[in-house]
C-alpha positions as CSV (number, residue, x, y, z in Angstrom):
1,X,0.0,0.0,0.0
2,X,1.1,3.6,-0.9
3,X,1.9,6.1,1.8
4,X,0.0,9.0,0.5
5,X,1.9,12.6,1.9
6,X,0.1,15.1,3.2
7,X,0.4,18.9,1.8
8,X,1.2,21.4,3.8
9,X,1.8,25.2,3.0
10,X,2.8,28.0,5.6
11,X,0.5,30.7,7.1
12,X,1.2,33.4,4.9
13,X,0.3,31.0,1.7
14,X,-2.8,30.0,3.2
15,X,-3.7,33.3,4.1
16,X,-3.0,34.8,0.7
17,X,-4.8,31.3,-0.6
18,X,-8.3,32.5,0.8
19,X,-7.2,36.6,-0.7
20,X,-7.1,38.2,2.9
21,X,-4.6,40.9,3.7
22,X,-3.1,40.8,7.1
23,X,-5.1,44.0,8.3
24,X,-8.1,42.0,7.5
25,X,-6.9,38.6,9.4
26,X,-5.6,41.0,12.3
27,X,-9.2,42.8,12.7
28,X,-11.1,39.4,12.5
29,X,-8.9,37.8,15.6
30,X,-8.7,40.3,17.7
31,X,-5.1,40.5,17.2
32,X,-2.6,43.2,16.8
33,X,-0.5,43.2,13.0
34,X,3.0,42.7,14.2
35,X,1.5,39.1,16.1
36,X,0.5,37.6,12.7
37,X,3.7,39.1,11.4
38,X,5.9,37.1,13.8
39,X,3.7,33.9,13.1
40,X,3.9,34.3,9.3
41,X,8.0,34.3,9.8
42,X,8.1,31.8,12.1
43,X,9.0,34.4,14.9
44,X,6.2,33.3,16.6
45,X,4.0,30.7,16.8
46,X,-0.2,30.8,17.8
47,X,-1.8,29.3,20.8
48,X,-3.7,26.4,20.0
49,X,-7.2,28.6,20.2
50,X,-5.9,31.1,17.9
51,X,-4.7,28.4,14.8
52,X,-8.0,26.7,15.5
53,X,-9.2,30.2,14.5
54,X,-6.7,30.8,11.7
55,X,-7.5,27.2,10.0
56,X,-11.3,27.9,10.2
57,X,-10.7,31.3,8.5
58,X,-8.4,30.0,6.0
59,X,-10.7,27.2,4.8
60,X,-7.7,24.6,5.8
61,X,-7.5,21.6,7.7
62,X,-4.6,22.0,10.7
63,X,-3.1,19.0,9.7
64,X,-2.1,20.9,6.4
65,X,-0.5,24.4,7.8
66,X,3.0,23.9,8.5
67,X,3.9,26.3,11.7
68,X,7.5,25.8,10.8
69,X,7.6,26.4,6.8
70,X,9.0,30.0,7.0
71,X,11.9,29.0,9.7
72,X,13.6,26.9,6.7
């Protein structure tokens, strides 16, 4: 049997996937521009309520973001 992989893309793709600008993301959770900032460039990462929030407003699954993609 075939191992299937799993795709995963960063926050910033999926953002930019769903045509949001980071103002728009940063108004919707509450949040302030330079914390989605940090966790688009791996500075930073979200608590687990806030990437529950992030995958539901990016139309994603969490098992494909990839909190570590920017950091390579």
């Amino acid at each position: 049997m075939r191992k299937i992989r799993q795709f995963k893309i960063g926050l910033k793709a999926a953002r930019v996937n769903v045509g949001l600008t980071q103002a728009e993301v940063s108004k919707r959770l509450g949040i302030s521009n330079n914390t989605l900032i940090k966790w688009e460039s791996g500075v930073d990462s979200p608590k687990v309520n806030q990437f529950e929030k992030l995958c539901k407003l990016y139309r994603i699954p969490q098992d494909n973001i990839d909190l570590l993609h920017e950091r390579r």
